[in-house]
C-alpha positions as CSV (number, residue, x, y, z in Angstrom):
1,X,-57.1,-2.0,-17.0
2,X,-55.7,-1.4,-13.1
3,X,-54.2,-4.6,-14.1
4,X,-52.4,-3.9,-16.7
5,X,-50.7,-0.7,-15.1
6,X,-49.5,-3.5,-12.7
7,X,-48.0,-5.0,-15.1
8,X,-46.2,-2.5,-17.0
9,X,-44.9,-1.6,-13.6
10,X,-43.6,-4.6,-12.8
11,X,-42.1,-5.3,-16.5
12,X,-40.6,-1.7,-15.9
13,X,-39.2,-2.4,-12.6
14,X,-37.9,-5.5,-13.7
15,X,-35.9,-3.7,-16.8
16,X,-34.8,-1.2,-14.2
17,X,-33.5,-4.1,-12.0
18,X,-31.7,-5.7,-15.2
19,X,-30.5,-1.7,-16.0
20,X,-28.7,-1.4,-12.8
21,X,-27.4,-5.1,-12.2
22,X,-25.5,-4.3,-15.7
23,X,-24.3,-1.3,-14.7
24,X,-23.0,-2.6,-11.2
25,X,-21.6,-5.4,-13.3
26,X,-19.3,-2.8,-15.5
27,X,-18.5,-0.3,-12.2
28,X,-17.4,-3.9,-10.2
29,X,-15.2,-4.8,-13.6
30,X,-14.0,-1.3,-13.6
31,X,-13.2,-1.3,-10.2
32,X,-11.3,-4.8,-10.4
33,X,-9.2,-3.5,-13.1
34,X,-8.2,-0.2,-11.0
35,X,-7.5,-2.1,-7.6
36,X,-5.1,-4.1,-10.3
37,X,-3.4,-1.4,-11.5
38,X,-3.2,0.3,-8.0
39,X,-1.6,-3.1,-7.1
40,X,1.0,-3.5,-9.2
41,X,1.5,0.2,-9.0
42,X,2.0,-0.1,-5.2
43,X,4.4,-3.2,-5.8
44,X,6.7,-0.9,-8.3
45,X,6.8,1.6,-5.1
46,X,7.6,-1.4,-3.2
47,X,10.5,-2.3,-5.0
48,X,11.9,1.4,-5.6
49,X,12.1,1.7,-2.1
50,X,13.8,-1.5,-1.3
51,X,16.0,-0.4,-4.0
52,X,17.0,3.2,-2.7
53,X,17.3,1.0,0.8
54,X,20.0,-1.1,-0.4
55,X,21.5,1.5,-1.8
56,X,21.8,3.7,1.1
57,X,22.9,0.7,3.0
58,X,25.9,0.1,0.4
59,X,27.1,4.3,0.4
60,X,26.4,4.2,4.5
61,X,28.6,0.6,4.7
62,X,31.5,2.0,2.0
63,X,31.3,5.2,4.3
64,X,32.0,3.8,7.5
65,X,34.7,1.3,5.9
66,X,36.4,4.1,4.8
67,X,36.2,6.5,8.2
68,X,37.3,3.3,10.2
69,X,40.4,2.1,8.0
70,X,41.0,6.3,7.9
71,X,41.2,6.5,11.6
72,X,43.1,3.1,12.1
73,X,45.7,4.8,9.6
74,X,46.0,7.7,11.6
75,X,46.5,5.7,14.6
76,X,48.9,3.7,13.0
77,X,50.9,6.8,12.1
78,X,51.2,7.8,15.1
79,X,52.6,5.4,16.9
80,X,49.6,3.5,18.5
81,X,47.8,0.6,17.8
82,X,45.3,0.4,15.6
83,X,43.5,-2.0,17.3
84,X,44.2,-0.8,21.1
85,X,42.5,2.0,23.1
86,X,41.8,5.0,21.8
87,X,41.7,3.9,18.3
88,X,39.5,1.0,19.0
89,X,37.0,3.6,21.0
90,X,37.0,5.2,17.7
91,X,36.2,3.0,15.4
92,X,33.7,1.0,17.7
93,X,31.8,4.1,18.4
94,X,31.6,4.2,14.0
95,X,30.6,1.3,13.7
96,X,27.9,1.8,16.1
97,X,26.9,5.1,14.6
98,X,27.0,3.0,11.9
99,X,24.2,0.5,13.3
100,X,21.8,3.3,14.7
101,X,21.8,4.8,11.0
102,X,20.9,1.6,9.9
103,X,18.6,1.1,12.9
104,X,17.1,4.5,11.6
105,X,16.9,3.9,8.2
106,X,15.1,0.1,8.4
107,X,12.6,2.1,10.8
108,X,11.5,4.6,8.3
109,X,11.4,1.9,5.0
110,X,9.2,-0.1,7.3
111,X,7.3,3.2,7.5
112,X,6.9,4.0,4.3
113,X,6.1,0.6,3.1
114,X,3.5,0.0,5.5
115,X,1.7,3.4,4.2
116,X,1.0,2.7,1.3
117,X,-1.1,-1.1,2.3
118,X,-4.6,-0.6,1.3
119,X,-7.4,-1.1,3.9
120,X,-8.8,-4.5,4.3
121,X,-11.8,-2.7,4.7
122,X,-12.6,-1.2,1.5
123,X,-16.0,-1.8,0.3
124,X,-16.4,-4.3,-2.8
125,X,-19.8,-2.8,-4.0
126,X,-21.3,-6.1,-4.3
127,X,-24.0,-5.4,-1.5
128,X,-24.5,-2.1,-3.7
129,X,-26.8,-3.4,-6.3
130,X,-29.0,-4.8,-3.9
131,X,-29.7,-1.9,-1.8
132,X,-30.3,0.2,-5.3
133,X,-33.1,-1.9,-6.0
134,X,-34.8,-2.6,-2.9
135,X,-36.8,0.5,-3.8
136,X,-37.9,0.0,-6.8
137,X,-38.6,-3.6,-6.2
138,X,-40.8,-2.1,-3.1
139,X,-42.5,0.2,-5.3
140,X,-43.7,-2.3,-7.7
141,X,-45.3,-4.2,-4.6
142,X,-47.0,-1.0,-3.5
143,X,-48.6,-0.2,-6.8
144,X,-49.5,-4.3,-7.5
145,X,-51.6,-4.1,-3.7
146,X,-52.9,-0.8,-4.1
């Protein structure tokens, strides 16, 4: 009799082992498919931004275009050179306004790109399943040399 409570505790421990390996199975597919989604989600939010960073670099290049050939007019109009002292000052010191804006602007897309990366070390669960049944599996040995 002892010996067959042994065996319906092994048999039971071994269904329980089957039980949770199927269920680890389905949480590890589960968890593929959302790392997939949050991967092509976090490429979309990669692309938006390098997007809204182009754009911003157009408007800021159009921008200073227009403030230097502005300036150089107004030079021009009044008697001095465009491209000669004062007026060159001018529209060097744009232009490298100009640059630090960029300088700025690459600084913080880098930023926000670089926030959203996923640790390397997230867990894949695959140790998980193990671990889970390391107790049952040592309760069956118990009850088998008791």
């Amino acid at each position: 009799m002892a010996a067959l409570g042994s065996l319906a505790t092994i048999a039971s421990t071994g269904v329980s082992l089957y039980a949770q390996n199927a269920q680890a199975q389905q949480q590890a597919k589960a968890q593929r498919a959302q790392v997939a989604i949050s991967n092509e989600q976090e490429e979309v939010r990669q692309e938006q931004l390098a997007l809204q960073r182009q754009a911003e670099s157009r408007a800021r290049s159009e921008q200073v275009q227009r403030t230097v050939a502005s300036a150089r007019a107004r030079m021009g109009a009044s008697g001095a050179a465009a491209d000669d002292g004062s007026a060159a000052a001018v529209t060097s010191g744009l232009r490298a306004d100009a640059a630090a804006g960029e300088a700025d602007s690459d600084s913080v897309f880098n930023a926000r790109i670089s926030s959203g990366r996923s640790s390397l070390l997230n867990s894949d669960g695959s140790l998980t399943n193990v671990l889970r049944a390391v107790p049952s599996f040592g309760n069956a040995l118990r009850n088998l040399l008791e």
